[in-house]
C-alpha positions in Angstrom: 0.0 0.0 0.0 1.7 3.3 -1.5 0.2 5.3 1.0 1.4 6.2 4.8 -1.8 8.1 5.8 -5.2 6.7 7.1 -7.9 9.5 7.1 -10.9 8.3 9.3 -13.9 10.1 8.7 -16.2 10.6 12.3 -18.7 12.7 14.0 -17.3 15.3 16.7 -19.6 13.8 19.4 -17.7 12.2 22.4 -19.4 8.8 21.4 -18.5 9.3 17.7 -14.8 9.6 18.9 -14.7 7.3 21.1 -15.8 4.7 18.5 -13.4 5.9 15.6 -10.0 5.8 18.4 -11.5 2.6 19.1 -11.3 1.4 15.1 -7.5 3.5 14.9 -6.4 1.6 17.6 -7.4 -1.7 16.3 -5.3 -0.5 12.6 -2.4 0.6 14.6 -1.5 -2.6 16.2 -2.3 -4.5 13.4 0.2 -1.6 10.8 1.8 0.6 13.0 3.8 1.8 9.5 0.8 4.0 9.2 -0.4 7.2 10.7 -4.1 7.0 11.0 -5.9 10.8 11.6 -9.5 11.4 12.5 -11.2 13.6 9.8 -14.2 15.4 12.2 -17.1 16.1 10.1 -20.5 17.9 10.8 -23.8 16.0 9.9 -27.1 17.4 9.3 -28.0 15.1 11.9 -25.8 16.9 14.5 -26.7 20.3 13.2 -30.3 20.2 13.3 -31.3 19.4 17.5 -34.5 21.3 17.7 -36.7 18.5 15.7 -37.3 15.0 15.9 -35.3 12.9 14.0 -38.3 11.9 11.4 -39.2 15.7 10.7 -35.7 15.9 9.9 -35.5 13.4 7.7 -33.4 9.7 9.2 -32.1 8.4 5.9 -28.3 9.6 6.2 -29.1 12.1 8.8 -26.0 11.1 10.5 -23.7 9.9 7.5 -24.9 11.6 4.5 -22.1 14.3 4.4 -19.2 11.7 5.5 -20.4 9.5 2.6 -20.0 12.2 0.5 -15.8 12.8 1.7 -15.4 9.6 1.2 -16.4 9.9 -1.8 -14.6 12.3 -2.6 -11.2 10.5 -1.2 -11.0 13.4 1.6 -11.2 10.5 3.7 -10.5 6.8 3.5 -12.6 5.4 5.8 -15.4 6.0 7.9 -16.5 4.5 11.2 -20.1 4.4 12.0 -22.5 3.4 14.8 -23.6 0.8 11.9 -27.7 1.2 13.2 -27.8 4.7 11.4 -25.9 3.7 8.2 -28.7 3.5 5.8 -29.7 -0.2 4.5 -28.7 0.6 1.0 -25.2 2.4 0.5 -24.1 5.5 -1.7 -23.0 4.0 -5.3 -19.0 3.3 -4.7 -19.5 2.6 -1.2 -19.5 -0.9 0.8 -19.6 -2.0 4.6 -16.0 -3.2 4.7 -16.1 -4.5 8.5 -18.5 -5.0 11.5 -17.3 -4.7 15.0 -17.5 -4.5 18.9 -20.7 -5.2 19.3 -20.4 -6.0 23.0 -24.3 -4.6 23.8 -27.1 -4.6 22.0 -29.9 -3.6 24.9 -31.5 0.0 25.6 -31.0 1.1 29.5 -32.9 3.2 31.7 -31.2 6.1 33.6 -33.6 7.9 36.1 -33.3 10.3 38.8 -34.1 7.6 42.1 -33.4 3.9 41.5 -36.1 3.1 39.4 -36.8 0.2 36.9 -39.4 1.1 33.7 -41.9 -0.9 35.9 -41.8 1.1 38.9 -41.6 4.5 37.6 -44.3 6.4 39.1 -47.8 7.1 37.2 -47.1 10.3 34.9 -43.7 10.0 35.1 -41.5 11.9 32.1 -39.2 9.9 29.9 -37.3 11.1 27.7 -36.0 9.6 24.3 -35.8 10.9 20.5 -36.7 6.7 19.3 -39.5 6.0 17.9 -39.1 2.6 18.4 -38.3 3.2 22.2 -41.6 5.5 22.2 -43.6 2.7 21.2 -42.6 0.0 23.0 -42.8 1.6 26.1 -46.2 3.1 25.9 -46.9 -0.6 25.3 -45.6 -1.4 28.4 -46.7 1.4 30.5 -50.0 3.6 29.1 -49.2 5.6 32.1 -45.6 7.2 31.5 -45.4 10.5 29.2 -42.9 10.3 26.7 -41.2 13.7 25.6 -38.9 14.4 22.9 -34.7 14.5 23.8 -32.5 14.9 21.3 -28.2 15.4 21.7 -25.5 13.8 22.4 -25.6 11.4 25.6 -23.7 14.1 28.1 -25.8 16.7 26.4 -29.0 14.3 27.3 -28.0 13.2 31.1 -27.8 16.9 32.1 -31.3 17.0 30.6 -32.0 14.4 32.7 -30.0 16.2 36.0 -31.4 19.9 35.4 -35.1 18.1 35.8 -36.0 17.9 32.5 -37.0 14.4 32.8 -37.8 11.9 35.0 -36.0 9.4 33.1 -34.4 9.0 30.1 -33.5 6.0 27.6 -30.5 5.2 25.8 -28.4 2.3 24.0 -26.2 0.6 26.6 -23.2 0.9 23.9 -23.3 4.3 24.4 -23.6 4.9 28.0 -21.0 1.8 28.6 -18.4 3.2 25.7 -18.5 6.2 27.6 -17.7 4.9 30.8 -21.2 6.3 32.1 -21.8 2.4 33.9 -23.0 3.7 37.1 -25.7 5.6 35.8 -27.4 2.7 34.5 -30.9 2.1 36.4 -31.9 -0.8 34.4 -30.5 -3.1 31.1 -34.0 -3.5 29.9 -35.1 -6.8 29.0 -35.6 -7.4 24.8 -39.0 -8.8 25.6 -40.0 -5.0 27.0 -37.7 -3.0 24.3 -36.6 -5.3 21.4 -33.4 -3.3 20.3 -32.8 -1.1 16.8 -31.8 -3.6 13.8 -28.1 -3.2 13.8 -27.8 -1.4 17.2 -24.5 -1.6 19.2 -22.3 -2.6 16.0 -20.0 -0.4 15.0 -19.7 -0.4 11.0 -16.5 0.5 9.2 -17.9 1.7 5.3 -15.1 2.3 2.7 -14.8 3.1 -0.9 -15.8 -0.3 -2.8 -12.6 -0.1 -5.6 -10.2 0.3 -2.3 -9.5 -3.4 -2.0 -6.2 -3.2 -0.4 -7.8 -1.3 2.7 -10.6 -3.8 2.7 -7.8 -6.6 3.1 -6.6 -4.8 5.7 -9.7 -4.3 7.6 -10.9 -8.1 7.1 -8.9 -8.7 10.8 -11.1 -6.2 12.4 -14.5 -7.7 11.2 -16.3 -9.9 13.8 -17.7 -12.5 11.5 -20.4 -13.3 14.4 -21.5 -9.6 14.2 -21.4 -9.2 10.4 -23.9 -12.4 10.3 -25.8 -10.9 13.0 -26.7 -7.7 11.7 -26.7 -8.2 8.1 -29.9 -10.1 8.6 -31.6 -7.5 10.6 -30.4 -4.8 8.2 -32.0 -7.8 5.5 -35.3 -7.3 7.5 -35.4 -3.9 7.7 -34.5 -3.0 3.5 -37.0 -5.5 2.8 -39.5 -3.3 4.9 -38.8 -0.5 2.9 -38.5 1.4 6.3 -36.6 3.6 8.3 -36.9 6.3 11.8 -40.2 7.0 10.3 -41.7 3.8 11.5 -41.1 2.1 14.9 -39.1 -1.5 14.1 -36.6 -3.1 16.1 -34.8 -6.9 15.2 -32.5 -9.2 16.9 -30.5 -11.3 15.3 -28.1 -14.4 17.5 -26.0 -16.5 16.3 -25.2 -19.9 18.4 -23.6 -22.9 16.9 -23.9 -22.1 13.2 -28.3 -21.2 13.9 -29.3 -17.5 13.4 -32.2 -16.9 15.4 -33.8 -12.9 14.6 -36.5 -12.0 16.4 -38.2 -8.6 14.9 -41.3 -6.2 15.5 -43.0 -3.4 13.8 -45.3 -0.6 15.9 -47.7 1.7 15.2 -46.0 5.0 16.7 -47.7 4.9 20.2 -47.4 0.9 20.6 -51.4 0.5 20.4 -50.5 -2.1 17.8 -47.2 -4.3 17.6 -47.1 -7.4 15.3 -43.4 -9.4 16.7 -42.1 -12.5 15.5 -38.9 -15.1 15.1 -37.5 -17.0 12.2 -34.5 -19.2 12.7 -32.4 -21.1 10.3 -28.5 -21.6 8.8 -26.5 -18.7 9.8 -25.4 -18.8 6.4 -28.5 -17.8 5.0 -28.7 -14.7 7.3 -30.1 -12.2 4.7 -32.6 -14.7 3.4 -33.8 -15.3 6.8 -34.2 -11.4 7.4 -36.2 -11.1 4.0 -38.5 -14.0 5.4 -39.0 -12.2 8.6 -39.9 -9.3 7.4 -42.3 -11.1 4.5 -43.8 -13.2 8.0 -44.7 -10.0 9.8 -45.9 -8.1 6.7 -48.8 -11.0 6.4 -49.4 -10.8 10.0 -50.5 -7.3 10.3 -47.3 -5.1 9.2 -48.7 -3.4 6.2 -51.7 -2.3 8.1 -48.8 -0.4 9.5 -46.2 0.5 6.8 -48.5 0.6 3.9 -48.6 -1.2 0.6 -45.9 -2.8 -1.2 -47.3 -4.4 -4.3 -43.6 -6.1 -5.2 -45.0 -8.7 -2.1 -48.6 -9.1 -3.7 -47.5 -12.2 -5.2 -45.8 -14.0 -2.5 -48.2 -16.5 -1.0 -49.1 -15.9 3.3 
């Protein structure tokens, strides 16, 4: 490789950083011939705090201008959390490696030691998901959820000036950050079935680069890759995105692939969940099937028509 410079292309939020170091590190003990810089670039996503995420418009809202350095070959990689990476990349662009995905769960952080069950009646929790909206007015009719948006400091000192009562957040974050102690509660999957991809950290490079994408091929967790490829599967094949509350879990053990996805009207009054498992190796055709399972079983009540399925038998 001709060149001695790695240019990694990141957001400037503490999490954002923390996650690209975390990806330099892994290069520089693996080709400590290189220098590898962090590029920080501003997304529309971190620009624009005052509206939800779907007014703003979630396709790219956190990667559309990084894709476009890279692009460009201002930068020559970029590190992602791999849950906002859209399902269908830029042309010239490909997911080169998957990564640390230690946690995959939301937590609950709250004022008093509280647990999502034993927050009081009325009590105000905060979170800019509208996956995490519905599923817990599912679970508790009772709790008022209000819009937070920011980076996770910016969104505990919500939480600490009495903005909220609670607040909820993807245990990578809180955890990457070294935030632990705050933690009230790992909630359960079975109360808050996690964002397809969530917790994975996705490396995206230009698709001619082939030496850097043998050199990355040591960083990619093969387990991961498997894992969220087929909830990515599941959620292209929806044809949706922050607009419309779906979460998937995909697990790999012993060569099965088990991925367990829902899709919610916005307020959780209607949820239609469901599990396929099958070959890890067929991980993307099991996320397709998924998706085609829960479409039949109420989904497109939610997400609308999508005449390419009208031919596929229930």
């Amino acid at each position: 490789m001709s060149r001695k410079i790695l240019r990694i292309g990141t957001r400037r939020s503490d999490l954002a950083l923390w996650q690209a170091n975390q990806v330099r590190q892994q290069l520089l003990a693996r080709s400590p011939q290189f220098e590898v810089e962090l590029v920080k670039i501003d997304t529309r996503g971190d620009k624009v705090l005052t509206q939800p995420i779907p007014e703003v418009g979630g396709k790219g809202l956190f990667t559309e201008e990084i894709d476009q350095q890279l692009r460009r070959g201002e930068i020559d990689l970029a590190v992602h959390s791999l849950k906002d990476l859209p399902t269908e990349l830029p042309d010239g662009l490909m997911l080169a490696a998957v990564c640390d995905r230690r946690w995959v769960h939301d937590v609950l952080i709250a004022g008093g030691n509280f647990t999502l069950a034993t927050l009081p009646s009325g009590s105000r929790v905060g979170t800019c998901s509208l996956r995490r909206t519905a599923q817990v007015k599912a679970f508790r009719r009772d709790l008022k959820i209000l819009p937070l948006r920011g980076n996770v400091p910016t969104r505990l000192r919500k939480l600490e000036n009495g903005d909220y009562d609670a607040i909820v957040l993807a245990e990578a974050g809180v955890r990457r950050l070294g935030l632990d102690a705050q933690i009230r509660e790992v909630i359960a999957t079975e109360i808050l079935l996690p964002a397809p991809a969530q917790g994975a950290l996705g490396i995206e490079i230009r698709a001619d680069d082939l030496e850097l994408k043998q050199m990355l091929a040591p960083i990619n967790d093969e387990i991961a890759a498997c894992e969220t490829a087929s909830e990515r599967s599941l959620l292209q094949a929806l044809g949706a995105g922050c607009q419309v509350p779906v979460a998937a879990l995909a697990r790999v053990n012993d060569g099965e692939l088990r991925c367990e996805a829902l899709v919610a009207s916005v307020y959780g009054e209607k949820i239609v969940r469901d599990a396929i498992t099958g070959p890890a190796a067929e991980a993307i055709t099991l996320g397709k099937k998924l998706a085609q399972s829960l479409w039949w079983h109420g989904a497109d009540k939610i997400l609308g028509s999508r005449t390419e399925w009208t031919s596929v038998e229930r």
